[in-house]
C-alpha positions in Angstrom: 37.4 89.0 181.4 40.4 90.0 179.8 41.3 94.5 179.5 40.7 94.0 176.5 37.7 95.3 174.1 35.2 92.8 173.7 34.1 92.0 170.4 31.0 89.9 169.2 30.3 88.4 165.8 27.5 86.4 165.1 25.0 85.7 162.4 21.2 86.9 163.0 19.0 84.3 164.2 15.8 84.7 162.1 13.6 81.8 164.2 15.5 82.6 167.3 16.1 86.0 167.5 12.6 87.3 166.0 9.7 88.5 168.3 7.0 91.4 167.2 5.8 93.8 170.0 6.0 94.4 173.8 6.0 90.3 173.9 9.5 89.9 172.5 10.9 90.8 175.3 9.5 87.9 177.2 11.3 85.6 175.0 14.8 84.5 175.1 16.5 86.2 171.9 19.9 85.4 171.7 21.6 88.2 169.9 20.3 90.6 172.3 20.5 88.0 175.4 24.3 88.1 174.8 24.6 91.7 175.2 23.0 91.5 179.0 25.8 89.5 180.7 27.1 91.8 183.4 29.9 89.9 183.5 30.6 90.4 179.7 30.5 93.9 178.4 30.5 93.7 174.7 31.9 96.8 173.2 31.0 96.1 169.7 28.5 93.5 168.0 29.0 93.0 164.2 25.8 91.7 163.1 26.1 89.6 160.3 22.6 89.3 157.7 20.8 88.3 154.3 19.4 91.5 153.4 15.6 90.2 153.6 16.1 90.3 157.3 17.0 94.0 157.5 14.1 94.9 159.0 14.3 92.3 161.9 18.6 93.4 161.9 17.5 96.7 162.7 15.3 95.8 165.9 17.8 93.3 167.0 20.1 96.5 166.7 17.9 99.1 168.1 16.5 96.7 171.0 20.8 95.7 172.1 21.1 99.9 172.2 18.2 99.8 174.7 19.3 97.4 177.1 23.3 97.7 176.4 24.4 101.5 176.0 27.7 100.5 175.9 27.8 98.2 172.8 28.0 99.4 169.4 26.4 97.1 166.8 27.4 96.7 163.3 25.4 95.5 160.3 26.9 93.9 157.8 24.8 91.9 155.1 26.2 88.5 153.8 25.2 87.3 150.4 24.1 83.6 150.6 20.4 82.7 149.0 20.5 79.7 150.8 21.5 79.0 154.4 21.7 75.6 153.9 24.2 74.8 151.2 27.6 74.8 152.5 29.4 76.1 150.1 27.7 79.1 149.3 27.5 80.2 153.4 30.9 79.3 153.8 32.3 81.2 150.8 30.2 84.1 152.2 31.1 83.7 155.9 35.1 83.6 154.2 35.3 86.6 152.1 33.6 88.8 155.5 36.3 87.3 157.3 39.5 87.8 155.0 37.7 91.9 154.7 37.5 92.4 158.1 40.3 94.4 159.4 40.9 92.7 163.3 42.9 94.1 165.8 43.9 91.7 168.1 46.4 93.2 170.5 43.8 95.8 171.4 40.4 93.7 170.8 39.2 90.3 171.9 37.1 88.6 169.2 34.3 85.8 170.2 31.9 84.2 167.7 28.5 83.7 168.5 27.9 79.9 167.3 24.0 79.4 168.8 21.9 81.5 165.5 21.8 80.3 162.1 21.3 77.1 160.4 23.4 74.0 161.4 25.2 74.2 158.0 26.2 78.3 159.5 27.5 76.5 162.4 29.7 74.5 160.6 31.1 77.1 159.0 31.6 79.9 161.8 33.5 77.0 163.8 35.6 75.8 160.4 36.7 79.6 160.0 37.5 79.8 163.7 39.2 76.8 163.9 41.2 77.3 160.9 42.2 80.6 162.6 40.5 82.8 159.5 38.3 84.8 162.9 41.4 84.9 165.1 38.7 84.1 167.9 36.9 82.1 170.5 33.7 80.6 170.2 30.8 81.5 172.6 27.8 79.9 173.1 24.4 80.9 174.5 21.8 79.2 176.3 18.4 80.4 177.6 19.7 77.5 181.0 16.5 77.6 183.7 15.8 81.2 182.8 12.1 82.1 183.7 10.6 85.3 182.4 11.9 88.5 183.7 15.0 87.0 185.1 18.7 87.2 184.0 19.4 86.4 180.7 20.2 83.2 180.3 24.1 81.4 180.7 27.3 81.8 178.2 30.1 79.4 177.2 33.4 80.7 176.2 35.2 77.6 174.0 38.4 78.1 172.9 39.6 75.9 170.3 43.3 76.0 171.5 43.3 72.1 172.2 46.7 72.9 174.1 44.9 74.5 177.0 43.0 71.4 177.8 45.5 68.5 179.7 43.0 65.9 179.1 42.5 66.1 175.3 46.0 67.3 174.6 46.9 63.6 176.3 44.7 61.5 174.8 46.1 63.2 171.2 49.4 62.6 172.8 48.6 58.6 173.7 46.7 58.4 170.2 49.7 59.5 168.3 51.8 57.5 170.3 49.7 54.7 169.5 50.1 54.7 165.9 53.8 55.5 165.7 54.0 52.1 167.4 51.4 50.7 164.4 53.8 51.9 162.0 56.5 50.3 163.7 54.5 46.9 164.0 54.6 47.3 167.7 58.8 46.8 167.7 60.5 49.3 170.6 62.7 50.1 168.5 65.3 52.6 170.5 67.3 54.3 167.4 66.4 58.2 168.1 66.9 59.1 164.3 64.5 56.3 163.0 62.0 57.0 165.7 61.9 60.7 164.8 61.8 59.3 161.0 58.8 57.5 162.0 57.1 59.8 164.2 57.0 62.4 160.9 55.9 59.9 158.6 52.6 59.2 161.5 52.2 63.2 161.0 52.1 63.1 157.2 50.3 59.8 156.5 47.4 60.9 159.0 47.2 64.5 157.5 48.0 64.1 153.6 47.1 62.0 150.5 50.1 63.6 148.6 52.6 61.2 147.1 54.8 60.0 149.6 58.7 58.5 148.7 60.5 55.8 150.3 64.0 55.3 149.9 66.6 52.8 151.3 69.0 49.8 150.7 66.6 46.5 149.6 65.3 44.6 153.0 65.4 48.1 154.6 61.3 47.6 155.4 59.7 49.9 152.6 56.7 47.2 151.4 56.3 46.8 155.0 56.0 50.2 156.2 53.8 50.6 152.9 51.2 48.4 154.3 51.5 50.0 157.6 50.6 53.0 156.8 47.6 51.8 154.4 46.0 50.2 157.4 46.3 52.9 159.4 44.7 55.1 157.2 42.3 52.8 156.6 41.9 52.2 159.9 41.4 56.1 160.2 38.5 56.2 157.8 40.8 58.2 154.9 41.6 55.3 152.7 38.1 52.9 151.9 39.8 50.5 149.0 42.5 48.2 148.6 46.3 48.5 148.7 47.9 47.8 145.6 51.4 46.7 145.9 53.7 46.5 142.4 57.1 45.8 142.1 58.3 48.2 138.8 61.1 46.0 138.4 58.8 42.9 137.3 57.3 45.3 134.7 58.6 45.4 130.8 56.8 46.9 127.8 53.2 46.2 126.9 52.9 43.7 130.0 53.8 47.0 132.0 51.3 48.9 130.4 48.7 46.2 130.9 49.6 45.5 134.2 49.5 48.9 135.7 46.7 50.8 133.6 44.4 47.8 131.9 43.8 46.6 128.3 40.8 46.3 126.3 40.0 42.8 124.6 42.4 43.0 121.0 44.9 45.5 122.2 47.5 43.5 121.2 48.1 39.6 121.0 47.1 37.0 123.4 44.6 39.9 125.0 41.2 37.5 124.9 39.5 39.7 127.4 39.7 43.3 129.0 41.8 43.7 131.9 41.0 46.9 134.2 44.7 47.4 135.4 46.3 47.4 139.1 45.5 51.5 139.0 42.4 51.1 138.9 42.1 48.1 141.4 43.3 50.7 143.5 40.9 52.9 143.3 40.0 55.0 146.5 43.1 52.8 148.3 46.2 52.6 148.2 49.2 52.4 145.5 52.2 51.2 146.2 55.5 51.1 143.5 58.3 49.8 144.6 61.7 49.6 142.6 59.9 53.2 140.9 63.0 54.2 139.5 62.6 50.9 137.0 59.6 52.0 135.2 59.7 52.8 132.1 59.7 56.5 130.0 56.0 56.0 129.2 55.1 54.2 131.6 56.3 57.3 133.6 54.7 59.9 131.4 50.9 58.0 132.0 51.6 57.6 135.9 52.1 61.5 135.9 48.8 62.0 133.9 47.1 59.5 136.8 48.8 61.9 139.8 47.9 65.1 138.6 44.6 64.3 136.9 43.4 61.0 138.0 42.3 59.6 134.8 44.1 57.2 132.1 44.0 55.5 129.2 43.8 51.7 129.0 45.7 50.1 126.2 43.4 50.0 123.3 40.6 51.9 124.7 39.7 55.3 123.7 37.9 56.0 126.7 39.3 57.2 129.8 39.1 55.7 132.8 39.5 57.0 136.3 41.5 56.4 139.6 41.6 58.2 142.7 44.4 56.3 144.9 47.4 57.8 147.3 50.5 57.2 146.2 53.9 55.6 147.8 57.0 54.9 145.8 59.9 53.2 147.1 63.3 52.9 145.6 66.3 52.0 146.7 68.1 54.1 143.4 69.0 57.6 143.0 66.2 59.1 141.5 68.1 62.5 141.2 70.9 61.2 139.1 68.6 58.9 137.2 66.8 62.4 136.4 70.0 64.0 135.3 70.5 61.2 133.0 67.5 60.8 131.3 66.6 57.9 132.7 63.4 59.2 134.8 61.1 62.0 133.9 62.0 65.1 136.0 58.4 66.2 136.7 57.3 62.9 137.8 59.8 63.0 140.2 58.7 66.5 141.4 55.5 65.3 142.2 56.6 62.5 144.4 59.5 64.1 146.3 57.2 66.2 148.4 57.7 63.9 150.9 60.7 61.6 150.8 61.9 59.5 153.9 65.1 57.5 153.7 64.6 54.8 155.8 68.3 53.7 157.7 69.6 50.2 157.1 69.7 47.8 159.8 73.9 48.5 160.6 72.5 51.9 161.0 70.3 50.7 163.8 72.4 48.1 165.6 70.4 49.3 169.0 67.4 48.0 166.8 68.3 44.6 166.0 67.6 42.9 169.7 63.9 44.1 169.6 63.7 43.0 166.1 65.2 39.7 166.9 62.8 39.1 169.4 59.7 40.3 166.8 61.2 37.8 164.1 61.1 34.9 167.3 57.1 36.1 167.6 56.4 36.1 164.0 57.8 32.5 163.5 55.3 31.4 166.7 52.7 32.8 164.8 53.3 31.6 161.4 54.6 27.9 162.6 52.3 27.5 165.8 56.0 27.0 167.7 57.4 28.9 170.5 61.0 29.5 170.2 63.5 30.8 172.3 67.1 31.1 173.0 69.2 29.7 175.9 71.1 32.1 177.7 74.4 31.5 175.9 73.4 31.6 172.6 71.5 34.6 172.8 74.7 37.0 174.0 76.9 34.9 171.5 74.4 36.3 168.2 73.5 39.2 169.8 77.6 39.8 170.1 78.0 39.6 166.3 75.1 40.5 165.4 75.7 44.5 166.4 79.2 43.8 166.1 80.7 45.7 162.7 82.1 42.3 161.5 78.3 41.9 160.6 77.2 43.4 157.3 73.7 42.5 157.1 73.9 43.7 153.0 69.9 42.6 153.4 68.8 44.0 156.4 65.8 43.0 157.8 65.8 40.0 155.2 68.9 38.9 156.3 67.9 39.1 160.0 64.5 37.2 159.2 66.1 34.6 157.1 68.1 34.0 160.0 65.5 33.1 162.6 64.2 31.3 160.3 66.4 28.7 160.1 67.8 28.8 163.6 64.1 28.3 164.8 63.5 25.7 162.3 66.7 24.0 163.8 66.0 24.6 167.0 65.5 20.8 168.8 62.5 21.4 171.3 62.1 25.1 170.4 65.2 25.9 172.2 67.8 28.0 169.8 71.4 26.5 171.4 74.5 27.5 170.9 75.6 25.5 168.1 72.8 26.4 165.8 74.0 30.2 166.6 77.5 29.5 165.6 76.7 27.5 162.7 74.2 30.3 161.5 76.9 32.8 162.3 79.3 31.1 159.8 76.9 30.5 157.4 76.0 34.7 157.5 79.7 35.4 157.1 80.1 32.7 154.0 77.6 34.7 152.4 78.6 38.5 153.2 82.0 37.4 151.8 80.9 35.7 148.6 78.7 39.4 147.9 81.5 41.3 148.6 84.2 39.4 146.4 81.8 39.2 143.9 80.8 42.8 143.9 85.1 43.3 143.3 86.3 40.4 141.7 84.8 41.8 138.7 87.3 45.2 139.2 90.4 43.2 140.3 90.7 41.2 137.4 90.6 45.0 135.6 92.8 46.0 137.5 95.2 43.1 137.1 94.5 43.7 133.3 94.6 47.2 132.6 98.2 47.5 135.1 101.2 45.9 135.1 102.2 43.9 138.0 105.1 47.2 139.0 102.3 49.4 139.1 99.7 48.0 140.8 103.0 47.4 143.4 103.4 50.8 143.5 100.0 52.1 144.5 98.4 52.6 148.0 95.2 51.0 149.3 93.8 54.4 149.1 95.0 54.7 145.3 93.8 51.3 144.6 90.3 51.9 146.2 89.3 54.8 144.7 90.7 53.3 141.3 88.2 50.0 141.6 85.5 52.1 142.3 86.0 54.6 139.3 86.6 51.7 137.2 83.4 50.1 138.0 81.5 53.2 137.4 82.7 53.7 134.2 82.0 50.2 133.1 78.1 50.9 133.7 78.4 54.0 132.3 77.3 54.7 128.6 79.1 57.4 127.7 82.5 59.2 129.5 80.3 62.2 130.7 77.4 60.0 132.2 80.3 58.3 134.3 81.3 61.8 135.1 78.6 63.3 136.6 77.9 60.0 138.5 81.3 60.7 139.9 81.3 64.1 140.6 77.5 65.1 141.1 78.1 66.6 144.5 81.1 68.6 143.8 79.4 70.0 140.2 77.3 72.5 142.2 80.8 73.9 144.0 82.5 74.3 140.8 82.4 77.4 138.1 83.2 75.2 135.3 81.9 72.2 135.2 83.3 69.7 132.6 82.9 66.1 134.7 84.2 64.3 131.6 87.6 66.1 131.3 87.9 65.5 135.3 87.1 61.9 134.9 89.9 62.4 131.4 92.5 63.4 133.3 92.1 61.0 136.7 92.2 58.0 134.6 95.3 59.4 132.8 97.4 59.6 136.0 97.4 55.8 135.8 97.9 55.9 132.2 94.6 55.0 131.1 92.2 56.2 128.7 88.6 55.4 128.6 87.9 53.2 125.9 90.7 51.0 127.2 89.1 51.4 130.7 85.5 50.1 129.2 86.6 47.1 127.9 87.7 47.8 124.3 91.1 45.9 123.3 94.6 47.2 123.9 95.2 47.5 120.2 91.6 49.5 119.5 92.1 51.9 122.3 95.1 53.1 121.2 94.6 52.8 117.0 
């Protein structure tokens, strides 16, 4: 045993500890049994009681003194009427605990977990688990103990799972096991994602807070969304549905009726009551993608839903209830929407606790072999088809498909889409080289098509708003930035919402902040003005 003082706390056993007369010490009492132990000298035993056993406390107490010299014992009484409800033992077994003043660099502390009810039990190992008795358990047995022998046998558990190889590998394996769920089984071999997914395992197993996904569209949110529902349900912490919306879908009173249910007559063409995708997933799962596209009430009634798990249907005036966890994704950013008033700040407190941004699939180009071959599986399950590559055309995609010519603008879309057709091209179910390069082309018809069309829009501004000397006279850098500002202003409102979209990093840095004066002045180094710059005519800008 350790230098250390050794110090007992345990509840009084009124069955199990109680004997009257010379014949109690023929039976095995376990508060007094623990004090015997030569090989365990308790220095001090804090005896915890209801006060109608202080009577049989104080023979426990004066029979320990008898047969242990050495060990002090403590009374204490603990107020709890009934030793079975778990509440009312626990909150008593607590507030001892938080007023106990423990020493532990001069004491060790062991709690005695064989007296009281089952429901005591609970609670001495919940308090010592949770680290509120800074102590281990022991455990106390009467073993083949005949009368007048030794006292019976002891078990020191520690709950410090660490110390034990065994369990602390099979937690390991476990874990292990459902990162790879989450990631569908794919090896995937980006270090950043895997640690990304590893610490959304932690949180999904041990919280049912609100949980944010964000990411570029086909970056795998709905998917991961599912895969963490099922393994929480396969867990036991989720018992209903998952409930997947896409806010984007959703406009006025269909949005309200869609997420939180009409009754019959709330407004036209509702013949009969509809209970609402909130409450079809009830004790599930919720998830709302595009988030960021709901709208202002829509907003305020999903807050009322988080925090206090009721709503109002449309055209009811009773409440019902919902009791779901919650993941948003978005691929939008919910900050600056915040700052403009486009989504409720408090709303967005309450599902930023946990926020992963989940990488794109250029930022994973070490991912896309495994993911190729997980697309080539999912295709032989959905079609009944095994597909393969030859040799050749295998290295030729996999060649441009990680090299940076390759913009995969949908990700993990893109990718699918793309097995897909090969596979459905494929003549035998062998993927040949002229179905790669013929896929290839077609990939790189349609990246260029996005990205002229995503600045065709700013080069004809350009073309307009300069003349042919200037625009002769500027840099690519110049003529970069200016496409960019230009097309930020043209989905801007207002000259200070453009602004702070602009310069919303470099706001914070700043002493004064005036983003639309910033934004006044850039524009004016090219000799234009912003109502010029937003489409206005030439002869209204300037009259």
């Amino acid at each position: 045993m350790s230098a250390k003082k050794c110090v007992v706390i345990g509840l009084l056993g009124p069955t199990l500890d109680n004997g009257k007369g010379a014949a109690r010490w023929e039976k095995w009492r376990p508060s007094v049994a623990l004090c015997q132990h030569t090989d365990l000298i308790v220095a001090r035993f804090e005896l915890l009681h209801q006060p109608r056993y202080t009577n049989l406390a104080e023979t426990i107490e004066a029979d320990t003194n008898q047969i242990s010299p050495e060990t002090e014992v403590r009374r204490h009484t603990v107020e709890f009427e009934n030793a079975w409800d778990l509440e009312e033992v626990y909150g008593a077994l607590h507030d001892f605990a938080r007023g106990y003043t423990f020493n532990t660099e001069t004491e060790d502390y062991f709690v005695h977990i064989t007296t009281g009810t089952h429901v005591a039990q609970i609670c001495l190992f919940l308090l010592t688990e949770s680290r509120r008795f800074p102590a281990r358990l022991i455990q106390t047995s009467p073993g083949a103990r005949r009368e007048g022998e030794a006292p019976g046998t002891y078990e020191i558990i520690d709950l410090d799972l660490s110390r034990y190889d065994r369990l602390a590998s099979r937690f390991t394996q476990e874990q292990e096991a459902a990162v790879s769920f989450l990631k569908s089984g794919i090896e995937t071999r980006n270090e950043n994602f895997n640690r990304l997914i590893e610490r959304i395992e932690q949180v999904a197993i041990r919280s049912r807070a609100p949980v944010l996904l964000t990411g570029a569209t086909g970056a795998g949110k709905s998917r991961l969304a599912r895969r963490i529902y099922e393994l929480k349900h396969r867990e036991h912490q989720v018992q209903g549905a998952f409930v997947e919306v896409n806010c984007a879908t959703l406009r006025g009173d269909a949005a309200m009726s869609a997420l939180f249910g009409h009754k019959k007559g709330a407004f036209t063409g509702a013949q009969s009551d509809r209970p609402g995708l909130l409450k079809a997933a009830d004790k599930g799962l919720l998830f709302l993608d595009e988030i960021g596209e709901l709208g202002v009430d829509e907003q305020a009634m999903l807050l009322r839903v988080i925090e206090e798990k009721k709503f109002l249907p449309l055209g009811s005036d009773r409440e019902a209830s919902s009791d779901f966890q919650l993941i948003a994704g978005t691929n939008c950013d919910l900050k600056s929407n915040v700052k403009e008033g486009k989504f409720r700040e408090d709303l967005y407190a309450r599902i930023n606790l946990w926020t992963f941004q989940l990488p794109g699939l250029r930022e994973r180009v070490e991912d896309i072999e495994p993911n190729l071959n997980y697309e080539l599986e999912g295709y032989a399950r959905r079609e009944g088809t095994h597909v393969t590559f030859n040799k050749e055309a295998r290295a030729t995609f996999m060649r441009f498909a990680t090299d940076s010519e390759a913009h995969w603008s949908g990700n993990f879309r893109d990718l699918n889409a793309a097995v897909t057709r090969m596979a459905t091209l494929a003549p035998g179910g062998r993927i040949s080289l002229e179905i790669v390069e013929e896929e290839i082309e077609r990939l790189k018809s349609a990246w260029h098509t996005e990205t002229n069309g995503a600045h065709s829009a700013c080069n004809h501004a350009l073309a307009q708003l300069l003349d042919e000397e200037t625009l002769a006279g500027l840099d690519l850098y110049d003529y970069l930035q200016l496409e960019s500002v230009i097309k930020v202003c043209r989905e801007s409102r207002t000259l200070s919402e453009a602004g702070r979209k602009l310069f919303g990093a470099s706001r914070d840095r700043r002493r004064v902040t005036n983003d639309a004066d910033r934004l006044r002045k850039y524009l004016a180094r090219f000799g234009l003005e912003w109502q010029l710059v937003c489409g206005a005519s030439i002869e209204n800008a300037r009259s």
